[in-house]
N, CA, C and O atoms as a GROMACS GRO file, in nm:
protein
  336
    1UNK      N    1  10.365  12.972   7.500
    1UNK     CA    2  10.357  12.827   7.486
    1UNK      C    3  10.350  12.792   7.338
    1UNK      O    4  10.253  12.824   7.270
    2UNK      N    5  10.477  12.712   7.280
    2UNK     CA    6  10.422  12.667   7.175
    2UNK      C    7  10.343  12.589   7.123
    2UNK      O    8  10.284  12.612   7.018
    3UNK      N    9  10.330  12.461   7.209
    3UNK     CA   10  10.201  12.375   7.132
    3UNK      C   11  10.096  12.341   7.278
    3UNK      O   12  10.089  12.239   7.348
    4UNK      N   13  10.012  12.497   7.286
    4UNK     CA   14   9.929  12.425   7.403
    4UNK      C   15   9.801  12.338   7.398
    4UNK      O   16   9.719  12.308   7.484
    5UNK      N   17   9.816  12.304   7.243
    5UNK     CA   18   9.679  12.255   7.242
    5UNK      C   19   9.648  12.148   7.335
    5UNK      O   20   9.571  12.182   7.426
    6UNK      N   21   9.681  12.047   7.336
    6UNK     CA   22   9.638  11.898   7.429
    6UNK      C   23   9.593  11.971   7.590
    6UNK      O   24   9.482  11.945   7.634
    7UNK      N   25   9.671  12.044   7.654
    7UNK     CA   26   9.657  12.112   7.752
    7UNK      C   27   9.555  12.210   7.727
    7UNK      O   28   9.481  12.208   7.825
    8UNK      N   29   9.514  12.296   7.641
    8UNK     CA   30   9.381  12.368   7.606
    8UNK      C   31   9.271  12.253   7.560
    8UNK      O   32   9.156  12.283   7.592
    9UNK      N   33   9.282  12.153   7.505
    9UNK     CA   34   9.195  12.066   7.517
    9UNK      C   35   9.140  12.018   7.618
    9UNK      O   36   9.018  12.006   7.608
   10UNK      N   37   9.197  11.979   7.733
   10UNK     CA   38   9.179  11.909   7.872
   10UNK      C   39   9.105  12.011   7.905
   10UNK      O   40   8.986  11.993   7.933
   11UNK      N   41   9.166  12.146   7.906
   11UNK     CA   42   9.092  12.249   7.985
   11UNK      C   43   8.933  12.301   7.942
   11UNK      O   44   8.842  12.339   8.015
   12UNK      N   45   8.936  12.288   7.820
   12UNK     CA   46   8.797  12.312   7.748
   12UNK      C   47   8.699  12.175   7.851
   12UNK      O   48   8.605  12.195   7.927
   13UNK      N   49   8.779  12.014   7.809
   13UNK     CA   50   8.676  11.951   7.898
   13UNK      C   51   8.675  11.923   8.042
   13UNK      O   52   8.583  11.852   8.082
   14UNK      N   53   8.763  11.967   8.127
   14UNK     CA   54   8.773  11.987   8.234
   14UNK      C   55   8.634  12.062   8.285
   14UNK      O   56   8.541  12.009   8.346
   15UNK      N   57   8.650  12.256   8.227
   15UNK     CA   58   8.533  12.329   8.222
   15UNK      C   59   8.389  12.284   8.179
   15UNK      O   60   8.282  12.284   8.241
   16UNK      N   61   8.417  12.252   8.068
   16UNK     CA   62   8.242  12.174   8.032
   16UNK      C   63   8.202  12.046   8.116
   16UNK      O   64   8.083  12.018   8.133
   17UNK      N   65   8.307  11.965   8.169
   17UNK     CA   66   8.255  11.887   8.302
   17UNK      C   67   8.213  11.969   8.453
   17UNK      O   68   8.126  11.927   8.530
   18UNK      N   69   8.280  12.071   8.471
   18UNK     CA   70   8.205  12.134   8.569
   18UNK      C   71   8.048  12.155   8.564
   18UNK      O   72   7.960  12.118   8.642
   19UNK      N   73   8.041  12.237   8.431
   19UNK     CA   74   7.893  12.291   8.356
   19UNK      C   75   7.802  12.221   8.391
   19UNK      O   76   7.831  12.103   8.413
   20UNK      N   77   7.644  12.270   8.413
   20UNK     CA   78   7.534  12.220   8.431
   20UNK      C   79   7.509  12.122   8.259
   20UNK      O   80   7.496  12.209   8.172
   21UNK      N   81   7.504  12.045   8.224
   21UNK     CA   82   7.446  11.979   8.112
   21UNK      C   83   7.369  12.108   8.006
   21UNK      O   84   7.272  12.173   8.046
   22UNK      N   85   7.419  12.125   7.897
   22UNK     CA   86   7.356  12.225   7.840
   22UNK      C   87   7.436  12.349   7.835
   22UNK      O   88   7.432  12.434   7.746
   23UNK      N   89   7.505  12.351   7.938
   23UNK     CA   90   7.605  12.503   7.953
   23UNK      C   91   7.685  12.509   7.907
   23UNK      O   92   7.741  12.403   7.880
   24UNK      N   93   7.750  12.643   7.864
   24UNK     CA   94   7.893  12.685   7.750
   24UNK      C   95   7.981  12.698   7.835
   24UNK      O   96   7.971  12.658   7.951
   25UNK      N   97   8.097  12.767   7.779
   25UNK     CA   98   8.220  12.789   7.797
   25UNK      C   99   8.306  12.901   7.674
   25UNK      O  100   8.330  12.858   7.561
   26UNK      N  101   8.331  12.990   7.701
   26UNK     CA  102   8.402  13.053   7.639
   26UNK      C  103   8.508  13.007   7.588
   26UNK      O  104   8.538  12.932   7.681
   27UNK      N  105   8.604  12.990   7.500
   27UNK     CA  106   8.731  12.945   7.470
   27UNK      C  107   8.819  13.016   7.586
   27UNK      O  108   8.874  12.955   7.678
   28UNK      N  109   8.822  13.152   7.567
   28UNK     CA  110   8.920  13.208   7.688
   28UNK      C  111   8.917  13.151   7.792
   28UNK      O  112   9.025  13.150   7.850
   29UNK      N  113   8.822  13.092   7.852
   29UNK     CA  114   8.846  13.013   7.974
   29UNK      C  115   8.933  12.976   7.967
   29UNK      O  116   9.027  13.017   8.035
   30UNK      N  117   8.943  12.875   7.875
   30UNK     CA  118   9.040  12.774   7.880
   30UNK      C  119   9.116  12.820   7.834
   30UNK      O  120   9.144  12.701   7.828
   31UNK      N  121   9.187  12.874   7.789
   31UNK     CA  122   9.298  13.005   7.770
   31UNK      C  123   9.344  13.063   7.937
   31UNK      O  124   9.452  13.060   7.998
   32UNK      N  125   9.256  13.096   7.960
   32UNK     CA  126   9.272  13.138   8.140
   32UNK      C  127   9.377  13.036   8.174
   32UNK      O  128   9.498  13.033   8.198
   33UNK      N  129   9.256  12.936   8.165
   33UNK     CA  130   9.309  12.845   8.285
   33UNK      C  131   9.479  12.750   8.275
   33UNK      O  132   9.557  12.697   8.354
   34UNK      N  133   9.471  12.771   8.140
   34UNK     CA  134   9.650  12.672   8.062
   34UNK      C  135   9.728  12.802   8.127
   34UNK      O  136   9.803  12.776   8.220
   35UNK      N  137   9.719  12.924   8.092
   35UNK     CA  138   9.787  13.047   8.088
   35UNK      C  139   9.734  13.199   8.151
   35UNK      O  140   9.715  13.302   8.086
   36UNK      N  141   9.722  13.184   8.262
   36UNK     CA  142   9.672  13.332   8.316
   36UNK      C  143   9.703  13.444   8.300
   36UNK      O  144   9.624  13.534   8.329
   37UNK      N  145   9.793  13.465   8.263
   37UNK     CA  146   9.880  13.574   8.256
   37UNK      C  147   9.920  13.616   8.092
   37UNK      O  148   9.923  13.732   8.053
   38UNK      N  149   9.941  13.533   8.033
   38UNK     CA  150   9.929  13.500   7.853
   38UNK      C  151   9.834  13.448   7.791
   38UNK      O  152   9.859  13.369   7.699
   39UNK      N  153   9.694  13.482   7.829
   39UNK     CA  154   9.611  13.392   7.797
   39UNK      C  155   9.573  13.466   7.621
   39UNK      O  156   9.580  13.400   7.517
   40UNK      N  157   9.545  13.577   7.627
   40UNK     CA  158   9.520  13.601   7.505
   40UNK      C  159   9.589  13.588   7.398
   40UNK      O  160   9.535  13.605   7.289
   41UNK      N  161   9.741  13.552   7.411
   41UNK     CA  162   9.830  13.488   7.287
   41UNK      C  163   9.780  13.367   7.262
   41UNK      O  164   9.795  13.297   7.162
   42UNK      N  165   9.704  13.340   7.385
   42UNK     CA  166   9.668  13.163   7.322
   42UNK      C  167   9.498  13.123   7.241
   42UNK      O  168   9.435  13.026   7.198
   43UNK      N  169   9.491  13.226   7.254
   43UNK     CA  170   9.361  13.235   7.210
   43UNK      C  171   9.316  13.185   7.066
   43UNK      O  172   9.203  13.140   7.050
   44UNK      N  173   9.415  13.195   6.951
   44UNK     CA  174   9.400  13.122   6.828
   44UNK      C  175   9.437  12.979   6.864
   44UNK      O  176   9.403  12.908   6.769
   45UNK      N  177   9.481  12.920   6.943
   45UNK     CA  178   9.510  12.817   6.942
   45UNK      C  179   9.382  12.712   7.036
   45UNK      O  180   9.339  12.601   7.007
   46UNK      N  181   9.343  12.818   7.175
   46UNK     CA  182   9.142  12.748   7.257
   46UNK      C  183   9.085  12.787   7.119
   46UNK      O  184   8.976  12.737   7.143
   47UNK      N  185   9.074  12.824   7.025
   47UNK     CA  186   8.953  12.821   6.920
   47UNK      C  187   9.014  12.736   6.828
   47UNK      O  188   8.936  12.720   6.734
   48UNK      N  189   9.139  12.663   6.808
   48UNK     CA  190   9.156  12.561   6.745
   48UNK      C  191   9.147  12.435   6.801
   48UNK      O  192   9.144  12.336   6.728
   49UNK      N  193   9.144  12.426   6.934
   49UNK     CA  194   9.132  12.333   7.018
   49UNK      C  195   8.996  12.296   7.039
   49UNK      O  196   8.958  12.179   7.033
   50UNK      N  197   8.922  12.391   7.064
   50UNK     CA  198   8.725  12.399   7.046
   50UNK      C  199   8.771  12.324   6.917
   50UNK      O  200   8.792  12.206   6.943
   51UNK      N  201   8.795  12.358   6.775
   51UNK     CA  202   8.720  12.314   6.660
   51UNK      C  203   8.780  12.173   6.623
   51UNK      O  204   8.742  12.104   6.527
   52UNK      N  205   8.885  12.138   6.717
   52UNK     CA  206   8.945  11.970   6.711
   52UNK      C  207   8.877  11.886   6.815
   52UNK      O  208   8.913  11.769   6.827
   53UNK      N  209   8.797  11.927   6.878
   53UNK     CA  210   8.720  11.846   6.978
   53UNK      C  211   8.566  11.840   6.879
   53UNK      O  212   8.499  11.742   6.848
   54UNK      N  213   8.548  11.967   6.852
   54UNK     CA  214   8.421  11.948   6.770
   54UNK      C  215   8.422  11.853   6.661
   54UNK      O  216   8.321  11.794   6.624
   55UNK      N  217   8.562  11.836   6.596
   55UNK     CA  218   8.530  11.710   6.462
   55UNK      C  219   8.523  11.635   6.524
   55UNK      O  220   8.436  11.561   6.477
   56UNK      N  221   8.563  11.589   6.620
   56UNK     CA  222   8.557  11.428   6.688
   56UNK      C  223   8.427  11.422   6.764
   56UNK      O  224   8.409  11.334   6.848
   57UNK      N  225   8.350  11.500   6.742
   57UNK     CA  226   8.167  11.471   6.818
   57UNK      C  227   8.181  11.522   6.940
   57UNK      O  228   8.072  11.520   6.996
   58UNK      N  229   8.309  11.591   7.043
   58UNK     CA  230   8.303  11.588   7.150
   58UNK      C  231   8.224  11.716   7.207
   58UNK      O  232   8.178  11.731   7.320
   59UNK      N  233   8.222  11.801   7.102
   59UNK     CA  234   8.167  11.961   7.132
   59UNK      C  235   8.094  11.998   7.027
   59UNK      O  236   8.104  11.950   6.914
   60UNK      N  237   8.017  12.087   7.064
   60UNK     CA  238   7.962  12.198   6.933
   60UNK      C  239   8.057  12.371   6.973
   60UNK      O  240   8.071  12.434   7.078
   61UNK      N  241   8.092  12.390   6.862
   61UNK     CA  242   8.085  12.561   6.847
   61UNK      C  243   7.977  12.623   6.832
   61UNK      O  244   7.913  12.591   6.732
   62UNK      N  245   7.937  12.694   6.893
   62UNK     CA  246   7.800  12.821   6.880
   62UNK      C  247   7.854  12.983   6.864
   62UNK      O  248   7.957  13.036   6.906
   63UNK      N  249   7.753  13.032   6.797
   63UNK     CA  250   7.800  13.147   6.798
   63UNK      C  251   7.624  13.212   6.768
   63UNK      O  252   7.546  13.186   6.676
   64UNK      N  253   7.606  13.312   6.899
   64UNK     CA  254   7.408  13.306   6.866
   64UNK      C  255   7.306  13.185   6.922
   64UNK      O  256   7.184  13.178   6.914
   65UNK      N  257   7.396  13.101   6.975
   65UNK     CA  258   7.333  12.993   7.006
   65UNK      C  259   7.319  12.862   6.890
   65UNK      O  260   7.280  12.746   6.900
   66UNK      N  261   7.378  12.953   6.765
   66UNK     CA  262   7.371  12.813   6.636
   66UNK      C  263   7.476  12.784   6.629
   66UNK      O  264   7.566  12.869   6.636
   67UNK      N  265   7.501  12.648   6.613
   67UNK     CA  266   7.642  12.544   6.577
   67UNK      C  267   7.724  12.621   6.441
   67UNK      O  268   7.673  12.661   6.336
   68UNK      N  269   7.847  12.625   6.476
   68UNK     CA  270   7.916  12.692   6.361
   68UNK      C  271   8.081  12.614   6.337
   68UNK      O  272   8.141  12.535   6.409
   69UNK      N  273   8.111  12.660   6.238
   69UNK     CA  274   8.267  12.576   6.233
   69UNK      C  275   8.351  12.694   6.264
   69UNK      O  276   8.375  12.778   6.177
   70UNK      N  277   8.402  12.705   6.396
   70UNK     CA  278   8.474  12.796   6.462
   70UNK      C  279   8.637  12.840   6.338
   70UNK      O  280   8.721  12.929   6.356
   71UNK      N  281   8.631  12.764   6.251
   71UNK     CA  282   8.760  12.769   6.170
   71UNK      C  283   8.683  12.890   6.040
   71UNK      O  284   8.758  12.920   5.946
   72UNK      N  285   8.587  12.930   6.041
   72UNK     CA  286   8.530  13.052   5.928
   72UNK      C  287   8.466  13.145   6.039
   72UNK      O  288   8.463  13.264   6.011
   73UNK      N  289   8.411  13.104   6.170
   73UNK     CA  290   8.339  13.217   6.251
   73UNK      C  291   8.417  13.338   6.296
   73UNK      O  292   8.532  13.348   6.336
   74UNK      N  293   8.340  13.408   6.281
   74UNK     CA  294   8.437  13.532   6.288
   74UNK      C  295   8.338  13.607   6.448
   74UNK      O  296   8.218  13.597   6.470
   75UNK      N  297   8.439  13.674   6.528
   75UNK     CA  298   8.385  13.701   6.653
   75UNK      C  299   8.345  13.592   6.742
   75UNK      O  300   8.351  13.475   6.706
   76UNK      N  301   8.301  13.633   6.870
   76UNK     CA  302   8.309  13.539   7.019
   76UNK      C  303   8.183  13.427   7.004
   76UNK      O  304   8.067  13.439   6.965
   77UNK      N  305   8.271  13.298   7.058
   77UNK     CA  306   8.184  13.193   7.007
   77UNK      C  307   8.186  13.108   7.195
   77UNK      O  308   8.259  13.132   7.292
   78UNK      N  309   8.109  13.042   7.183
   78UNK     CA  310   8.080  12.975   7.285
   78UNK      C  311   8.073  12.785   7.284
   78UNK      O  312   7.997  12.712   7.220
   79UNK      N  313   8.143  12.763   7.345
   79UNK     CA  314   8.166  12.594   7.346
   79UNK      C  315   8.059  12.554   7.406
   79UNK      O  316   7.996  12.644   7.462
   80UNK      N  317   7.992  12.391   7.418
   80UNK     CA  318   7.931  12.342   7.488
   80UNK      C  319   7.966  12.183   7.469
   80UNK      O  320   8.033  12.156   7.368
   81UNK      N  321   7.934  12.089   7.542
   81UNK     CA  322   7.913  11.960   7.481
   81UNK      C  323   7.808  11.916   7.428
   81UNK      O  324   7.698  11.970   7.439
   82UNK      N  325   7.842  11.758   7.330
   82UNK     CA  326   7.754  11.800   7.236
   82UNK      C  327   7.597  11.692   7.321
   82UNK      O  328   7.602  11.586   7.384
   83UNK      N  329   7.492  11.767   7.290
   83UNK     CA  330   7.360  11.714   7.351
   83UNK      C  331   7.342  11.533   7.295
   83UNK      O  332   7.363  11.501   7.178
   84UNK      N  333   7.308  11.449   7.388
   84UNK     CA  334   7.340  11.272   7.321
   84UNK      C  335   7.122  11.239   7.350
   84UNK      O  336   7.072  11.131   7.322
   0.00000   0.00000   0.00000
């Protein structure tokens, strides 16, 4: 897929609307869920999609449980929405 972001976007909040309030989400999910079968080619693109929802207030990146800017984190990070 070349530009799956908008579609990895939906899917990031699709998943975090399932979630109990407070609960994550892996990026690969949403990688899964756009692409099952290719999901890990898309994988730079759910961690660019996490970090374009996060400038707009809609998410935090975690990594450890602390908020991070998924665009310098290096290794597996975890989405959530952001607490109001």
């Amino acid at each position: 897929m070349d530009d799956a972001g908008p579609a990895l976007e939906r899917a990031i909040e699709v998943l975090l609307d399932a979630r109990a309030p407070g609960a994550t989400i892996c990026p690969s999910e949403a990688a899964r869920a756009v692409d099952p079968e290719g999901w890990r080619d898309l994988m730079p693109q759910a961690r660019a999609a996490a970090g374009r929802l996060a400038r707009r207030g809609e998410v935090e990146v975690t990594q450890r449980g602390a908020v991070v800017d998924v665009a310098t984190a290096r290794g597996p990070v975890r989405v959530r929405r952001v607490s109001r």
